[in-house]
VMD Tcl script that draws the C-alpha trace (Angstrom):
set ca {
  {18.17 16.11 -5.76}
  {19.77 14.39 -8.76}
  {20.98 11.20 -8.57}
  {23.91 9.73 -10.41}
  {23.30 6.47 -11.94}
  {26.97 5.42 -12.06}
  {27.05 5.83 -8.28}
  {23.81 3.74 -8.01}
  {24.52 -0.06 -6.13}
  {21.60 -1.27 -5.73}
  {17.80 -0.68 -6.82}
  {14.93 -2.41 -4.79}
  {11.53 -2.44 -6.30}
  {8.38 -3.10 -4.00}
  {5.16 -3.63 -5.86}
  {3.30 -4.70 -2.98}
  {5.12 -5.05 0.29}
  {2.93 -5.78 3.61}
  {3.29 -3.10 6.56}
  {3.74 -5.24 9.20}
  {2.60 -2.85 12.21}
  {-1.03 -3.07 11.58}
  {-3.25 -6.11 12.32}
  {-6.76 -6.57 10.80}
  {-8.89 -7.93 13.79}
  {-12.66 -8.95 13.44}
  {-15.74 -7.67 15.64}
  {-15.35 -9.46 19.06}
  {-17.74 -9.07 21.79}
  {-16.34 -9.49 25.45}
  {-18.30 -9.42 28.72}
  {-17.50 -6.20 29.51}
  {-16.83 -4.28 25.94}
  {-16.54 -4.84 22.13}
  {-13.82 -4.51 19.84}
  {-14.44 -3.05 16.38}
  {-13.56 -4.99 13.61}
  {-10.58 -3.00 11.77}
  {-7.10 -2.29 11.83}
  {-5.27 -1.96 14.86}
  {-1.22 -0.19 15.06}
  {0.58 -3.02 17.30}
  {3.76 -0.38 17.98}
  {3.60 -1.28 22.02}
  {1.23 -3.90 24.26}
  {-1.60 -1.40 23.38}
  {-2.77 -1.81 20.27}
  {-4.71 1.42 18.86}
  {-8.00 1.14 16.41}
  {-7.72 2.98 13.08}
  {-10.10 3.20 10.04}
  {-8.44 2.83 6.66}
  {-9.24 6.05 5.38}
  {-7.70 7.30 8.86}
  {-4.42 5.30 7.65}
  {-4.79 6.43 4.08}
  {-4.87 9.87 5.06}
  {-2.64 10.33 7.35}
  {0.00 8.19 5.66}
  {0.45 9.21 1.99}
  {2.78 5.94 1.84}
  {0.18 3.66 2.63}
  {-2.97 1.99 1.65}
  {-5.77 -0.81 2.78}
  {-6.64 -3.56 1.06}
  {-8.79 -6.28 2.12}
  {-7.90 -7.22 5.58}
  {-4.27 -5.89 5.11}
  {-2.43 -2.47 4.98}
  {0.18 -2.34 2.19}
  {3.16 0.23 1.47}
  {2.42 1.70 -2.12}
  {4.53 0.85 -5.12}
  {7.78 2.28 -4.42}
  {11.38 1.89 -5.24}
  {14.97 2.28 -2.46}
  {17.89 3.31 -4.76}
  {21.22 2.25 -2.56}
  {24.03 4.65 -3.72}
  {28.03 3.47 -3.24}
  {27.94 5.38 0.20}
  {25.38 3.58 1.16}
  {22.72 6.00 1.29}
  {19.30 5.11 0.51}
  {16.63 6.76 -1.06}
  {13.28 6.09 -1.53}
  {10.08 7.17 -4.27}
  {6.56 6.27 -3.98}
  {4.12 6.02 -7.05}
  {0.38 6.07 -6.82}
  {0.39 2.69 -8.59}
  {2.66 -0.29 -10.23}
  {2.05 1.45 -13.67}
  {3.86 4.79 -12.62}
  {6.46 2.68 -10.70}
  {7.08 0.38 -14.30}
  {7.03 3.62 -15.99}
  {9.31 5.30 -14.24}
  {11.81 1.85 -14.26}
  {11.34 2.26 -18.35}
  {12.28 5.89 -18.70}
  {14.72 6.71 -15.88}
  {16.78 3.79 -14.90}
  {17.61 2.05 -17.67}
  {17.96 4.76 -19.95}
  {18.84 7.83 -18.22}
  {22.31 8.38 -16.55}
  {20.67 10.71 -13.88}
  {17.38 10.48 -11.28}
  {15.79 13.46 -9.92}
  {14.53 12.88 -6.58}
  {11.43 14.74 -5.10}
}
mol new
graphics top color blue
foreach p $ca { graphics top sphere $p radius 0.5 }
foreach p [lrange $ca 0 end-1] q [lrange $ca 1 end] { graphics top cylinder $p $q radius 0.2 }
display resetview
């Protein structure tokens, strides 16, 4: 898809933005059964255990650091109908990169 940077309102750039739906909780031992320390998905009253390389791999838009769970660098592009699109990079180096050499010089973004 090719993007036309004329019809382009508004550009977001996350270097590090927090997902919010999983909560790093510590070992805990109750009377009748432990909790592991790790992340946990808080979607409903249940919340479910997950390892990070469990959310790593099953979530190519994610990734663990420390105690937290973070989207990776990525960008929305608003267009003047007010779709959104979005591109992930691997790290804030692609992302800057990709700033440099497409969006301020280019008139057009291909989107994969």
């Amino acid at each position: 898809m090719i993007l036309n940077l004329d019809q382009i309102c508004i550009v977001k750039v996350y270097k590090k933005l927090v997902y919010t739906l999983y909560e790093y909780k510590p070992y805990r031992n109750y009377i009748l059964w432990k909790r592991k320390a790790g992340f946990y998905y808080n979607l409903s009253l249940e919340s479910t255990y997950h390892t990070n390389e469990f959310i790593e791999t099953n979530n190519k838009k994610l990734y663990c650091e420390d105690k937290n769970v973070f989207y990776k660098p990525h960008i929305d592009i608003t267009m003047s109908n007010n779709r959104t699109y979005s591109m992930f990079f691997e790290d804030v180096q692609s992302l800057d990169k990709f700033m440099e050499e497409k969006i301020l010089i280019m008139n057009s973004i291909i989107i994969k």
